[in-house]
Legacy VTK file of the C-alpha trace (Angstrom):
# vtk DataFile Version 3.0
C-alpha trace
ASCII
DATASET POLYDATA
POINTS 279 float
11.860 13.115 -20.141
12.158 10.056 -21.647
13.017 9.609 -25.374
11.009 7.785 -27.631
11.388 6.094 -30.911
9.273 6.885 -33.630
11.581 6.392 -36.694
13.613 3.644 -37.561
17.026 2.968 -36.211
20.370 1.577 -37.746
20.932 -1.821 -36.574
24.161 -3.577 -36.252
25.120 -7.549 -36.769
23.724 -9.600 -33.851
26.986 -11.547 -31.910
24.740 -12.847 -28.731
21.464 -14.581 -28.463
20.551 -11.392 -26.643
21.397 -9.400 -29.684
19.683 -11.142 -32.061
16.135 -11.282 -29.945
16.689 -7.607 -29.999
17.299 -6.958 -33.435
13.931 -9.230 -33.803
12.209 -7.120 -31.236
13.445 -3.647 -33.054
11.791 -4.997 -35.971
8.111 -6.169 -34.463
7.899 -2.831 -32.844
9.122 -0.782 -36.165
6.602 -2.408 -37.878
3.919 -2.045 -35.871
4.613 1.770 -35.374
4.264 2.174 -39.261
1.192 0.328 -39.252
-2.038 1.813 -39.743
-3.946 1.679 -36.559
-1.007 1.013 -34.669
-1.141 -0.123 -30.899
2.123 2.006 -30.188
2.341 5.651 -29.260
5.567 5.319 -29.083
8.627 3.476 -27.162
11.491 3.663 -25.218
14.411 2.215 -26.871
15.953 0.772 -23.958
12.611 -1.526 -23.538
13.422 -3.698 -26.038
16.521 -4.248 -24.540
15.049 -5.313 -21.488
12.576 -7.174 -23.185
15.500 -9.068 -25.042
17.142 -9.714 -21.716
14.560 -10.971 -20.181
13.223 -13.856 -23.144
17.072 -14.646 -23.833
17.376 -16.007 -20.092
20.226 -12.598 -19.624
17.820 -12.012 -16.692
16.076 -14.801 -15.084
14.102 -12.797 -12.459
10.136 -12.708 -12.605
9.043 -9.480 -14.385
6.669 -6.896 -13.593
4.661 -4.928 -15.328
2.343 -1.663 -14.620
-0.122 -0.677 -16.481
-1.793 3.243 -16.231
-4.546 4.952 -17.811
-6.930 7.730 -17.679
-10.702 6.308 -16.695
-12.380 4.635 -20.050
-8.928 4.979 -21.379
-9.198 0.877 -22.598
-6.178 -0.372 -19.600
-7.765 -3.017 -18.137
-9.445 -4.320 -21.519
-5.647 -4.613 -22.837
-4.512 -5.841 -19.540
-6.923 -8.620 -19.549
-6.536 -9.107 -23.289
-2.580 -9.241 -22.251
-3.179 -11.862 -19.203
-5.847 -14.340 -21.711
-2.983 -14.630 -24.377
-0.381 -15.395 -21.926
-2.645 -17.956 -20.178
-3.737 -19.927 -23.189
0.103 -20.133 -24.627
0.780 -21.351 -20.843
-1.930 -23.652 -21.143
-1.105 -25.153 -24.146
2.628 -25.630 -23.417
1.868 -26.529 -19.854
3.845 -23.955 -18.484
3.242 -23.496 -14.505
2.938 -19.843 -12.786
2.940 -18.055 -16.088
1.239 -14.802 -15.060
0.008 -13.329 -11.388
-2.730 -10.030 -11.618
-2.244 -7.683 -8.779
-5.292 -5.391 -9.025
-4.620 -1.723 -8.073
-8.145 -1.182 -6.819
-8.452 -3.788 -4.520
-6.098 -1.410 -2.772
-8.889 1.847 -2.168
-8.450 2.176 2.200
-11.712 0.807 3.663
-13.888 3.540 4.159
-17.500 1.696 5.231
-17.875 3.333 8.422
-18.283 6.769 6.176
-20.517 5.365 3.625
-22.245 4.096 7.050
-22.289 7.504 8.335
-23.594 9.234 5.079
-26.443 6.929 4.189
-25.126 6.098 1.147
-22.305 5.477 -0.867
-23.210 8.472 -3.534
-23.554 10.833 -0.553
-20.400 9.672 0.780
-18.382 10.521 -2.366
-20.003 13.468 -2.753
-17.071 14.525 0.608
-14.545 11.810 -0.356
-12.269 11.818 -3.485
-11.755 8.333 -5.179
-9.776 10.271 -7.733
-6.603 10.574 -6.274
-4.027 8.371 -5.374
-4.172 9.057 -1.470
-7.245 7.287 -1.674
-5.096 3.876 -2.535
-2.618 1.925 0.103
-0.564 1.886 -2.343
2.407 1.376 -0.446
0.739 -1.907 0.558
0.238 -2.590 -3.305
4.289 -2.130 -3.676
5.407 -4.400 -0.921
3.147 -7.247 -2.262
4.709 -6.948 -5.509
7.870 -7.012 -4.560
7.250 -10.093 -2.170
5.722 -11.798 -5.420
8.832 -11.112 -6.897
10.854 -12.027 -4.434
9.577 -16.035 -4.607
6.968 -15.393 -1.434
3.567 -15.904 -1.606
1.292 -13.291 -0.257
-2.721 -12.403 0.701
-3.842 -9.583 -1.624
-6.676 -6.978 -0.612
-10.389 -7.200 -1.889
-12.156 -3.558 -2.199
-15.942 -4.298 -2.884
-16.866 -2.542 -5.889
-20.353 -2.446 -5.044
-21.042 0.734 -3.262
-20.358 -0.335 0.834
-16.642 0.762 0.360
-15.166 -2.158 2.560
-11.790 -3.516 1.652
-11.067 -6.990 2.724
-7.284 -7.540 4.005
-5.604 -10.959 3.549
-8.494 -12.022 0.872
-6.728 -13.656 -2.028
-3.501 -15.716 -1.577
-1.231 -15.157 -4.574
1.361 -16.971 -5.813
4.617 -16.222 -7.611
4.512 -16.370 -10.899
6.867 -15.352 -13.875
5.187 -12.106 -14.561
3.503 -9.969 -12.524
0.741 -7.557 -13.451
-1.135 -4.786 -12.417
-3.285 -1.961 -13.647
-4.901 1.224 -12.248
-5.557 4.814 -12.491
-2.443 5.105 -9.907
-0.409 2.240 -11.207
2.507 4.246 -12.352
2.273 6.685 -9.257
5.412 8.125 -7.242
4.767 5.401 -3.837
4.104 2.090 -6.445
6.238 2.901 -9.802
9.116 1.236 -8.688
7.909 -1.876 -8.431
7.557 -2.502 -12.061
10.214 -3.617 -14.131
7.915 -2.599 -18.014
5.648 0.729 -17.407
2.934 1.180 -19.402
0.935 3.824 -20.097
-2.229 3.611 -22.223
-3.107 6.681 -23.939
-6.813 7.735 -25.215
-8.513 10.776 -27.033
-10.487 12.945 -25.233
-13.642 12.572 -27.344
-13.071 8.749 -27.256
-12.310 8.279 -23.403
-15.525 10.815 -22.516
-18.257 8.924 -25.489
-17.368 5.050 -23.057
-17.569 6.741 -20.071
-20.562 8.302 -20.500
-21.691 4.620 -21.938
-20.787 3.375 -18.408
-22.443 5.943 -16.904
-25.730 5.136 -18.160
-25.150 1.430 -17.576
-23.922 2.433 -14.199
-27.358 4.279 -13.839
-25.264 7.325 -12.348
-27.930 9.684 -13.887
-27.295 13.817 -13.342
-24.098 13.096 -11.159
-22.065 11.227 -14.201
-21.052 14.717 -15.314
-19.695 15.806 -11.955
-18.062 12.131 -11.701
-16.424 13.214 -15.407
-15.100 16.585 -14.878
-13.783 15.841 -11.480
-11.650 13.008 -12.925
-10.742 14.694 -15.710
-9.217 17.410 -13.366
-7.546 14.776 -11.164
-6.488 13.389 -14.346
-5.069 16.564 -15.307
-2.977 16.396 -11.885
-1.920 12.662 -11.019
-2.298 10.810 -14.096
-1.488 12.209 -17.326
1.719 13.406 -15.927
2.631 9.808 -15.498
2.682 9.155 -19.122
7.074 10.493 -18.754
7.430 7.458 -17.069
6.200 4.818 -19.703
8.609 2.422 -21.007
5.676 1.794 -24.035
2.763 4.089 -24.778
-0.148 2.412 -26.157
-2.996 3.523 -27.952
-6.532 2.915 -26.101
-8.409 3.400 -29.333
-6.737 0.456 -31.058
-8.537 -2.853 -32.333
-8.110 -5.452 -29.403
-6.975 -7.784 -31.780
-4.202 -5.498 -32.728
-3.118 -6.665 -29.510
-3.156 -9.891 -29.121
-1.425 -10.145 -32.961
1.731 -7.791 -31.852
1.699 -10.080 -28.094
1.701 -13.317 -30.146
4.905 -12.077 -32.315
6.963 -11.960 -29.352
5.282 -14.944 -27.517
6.654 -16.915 -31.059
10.155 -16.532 -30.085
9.586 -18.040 -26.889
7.856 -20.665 -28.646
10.967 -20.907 -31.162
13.827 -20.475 -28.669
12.471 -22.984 -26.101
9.572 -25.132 -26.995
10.722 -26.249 -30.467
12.197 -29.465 -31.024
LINES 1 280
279 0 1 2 3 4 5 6 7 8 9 10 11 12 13 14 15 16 17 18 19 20 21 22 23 24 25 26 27 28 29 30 31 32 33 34 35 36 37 38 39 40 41 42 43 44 45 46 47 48 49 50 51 52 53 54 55 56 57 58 59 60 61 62 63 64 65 66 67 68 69 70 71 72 73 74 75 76 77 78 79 80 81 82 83 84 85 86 87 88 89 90 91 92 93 94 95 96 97 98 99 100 101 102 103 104 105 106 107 108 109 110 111 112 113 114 115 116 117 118 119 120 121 122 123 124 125 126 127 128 129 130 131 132 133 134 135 136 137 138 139 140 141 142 143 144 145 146 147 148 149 150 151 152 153 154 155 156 157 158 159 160 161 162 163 164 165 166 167 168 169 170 171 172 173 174 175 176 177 178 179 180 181 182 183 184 185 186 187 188 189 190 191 192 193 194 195 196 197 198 199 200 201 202 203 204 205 206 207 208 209 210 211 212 213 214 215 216 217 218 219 220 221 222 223 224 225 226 227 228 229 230 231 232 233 234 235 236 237 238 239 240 241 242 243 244 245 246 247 248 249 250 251 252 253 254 255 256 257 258 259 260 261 262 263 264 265 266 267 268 269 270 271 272 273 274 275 276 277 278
């Protein structure tokens, strides 16, 4: 298991660019740990390294980064939150092919001709597990990533969200961008972890996580069957999720202000800003 930082740690006189954007880094995320209503769980310390690397020009590959979470755990709030801030600094700096989103659900197998079969889409799930990551092509989701990364351009997946369970191949063409992005229940899974260079795993209270899902529920208009929906992926959960949470480069709190966010992302967007876009 992975060790985290949760205290501070000695740091020594920077001698490289690369050192000194780290010894930045160590103190943004410090910081923020101590802070009340902090965004971070907690951290790896070799992240920050990478991080450092990777904004000091070290490493000049695209970077990718998975993002995981339990349902109603706040991951694709903060992932969208993430993308926006990235996209208006690109936008203002006219930077080209800041940021590419690889959605892990588009990635659900078509399953219409059982929804077809059952009469409905609710009577269909009531035989078929969306829960678990055998439901995903996820291996698919992994060699699009990697082609992304690679410089190629590639055709994403669509999965229609809206109840007939079709999935439509070769949908959206995606191009290569500097970072790459993706979040899911399954994100951080054995057959698609690799792929990402930063994992992320967004952590959420129980009481927290169950109050917006049942929120959804309603909206959703999922009636008597929202709390067999809840304790089934809760249970799955229990089983493919939560156990990803070893694998996290950065643990994040899902309960955090969104702002919170977007404050600690501009910090580190400023040394780009200062290293490269300052006359």
């Amino acid at each position: 298991m992975m060790q985290y930082i949760t205290t501070s740690q000695n740091s020594t006189k920077p001698t490289t660019l690369c050192d000194e954007i780290e010894l930045y880094l160590q103190k943004i995320f410090e910081s923020e740990m101590k802070a009340k209503g902090s965004i971070l769980v907690s951290y790896s310390p070799f992240v920050i390294k990478k991080i450092a690397a990777y904004l000091s020009g070290r490493i000049k590959m695209p970077a990718s980064i998975g993002i995981a979470g339990e349902t109603a755990s706040g991951k694709s709030t903060i992932t969208m939150d993430l993308i926006d801030t990235i996209e208006s600094f690109a936008a203002e700096f006219n930077i080209d092919d800041a940021i590419t989103r690889v959605n892990t659900d588009d990635y659900y197998y078509d399953r219409s001709d059982m929804v077809k079969a059952a009469g409905s889409f609710s009577e269909f799930a009531k035989n078929y597990d969306l829960d678990v990551p055998q439901a995903l092509e996820l291996e698919l989701m992994h060699k699009h990533i990697k082609e992304l990364l690679s410089g190629k351009a590639t055709y994403l997946p669509k999965y229609d969200m809206s109840g007939t369970a079709i999935r439509h191949d070769n949908y959206t063409l995606a191009k290569p961008s500097k970072i790459i992005i993706s979040e899911g229940l399954f994100t951080l899974t054995d057959k698609v972890k690799d792929a990402f260079d930063f994992k992320i795993y967004v952590d959420i209270d129980e009481k927290i996580k169950k109050e917006r899902f049942y929120i959804r529920a309603k909206e959703r208009d999922l009636g008597d069957s929202a709390d067999i929906i809840y304790k089934n992926a809760n249970e799955k959960a229990a089983v493919y999720i939560r156990p990803c949470k070893i694998q996290a480069d950065i643990i994040l709190s899902g309960s955090a202000d969104r702002i919170k966010y977007k404050n600690f992302l501009n910090k580190i967007i400023e040394i780009i800003h200062e290293l490269y876009l300052t006359d």
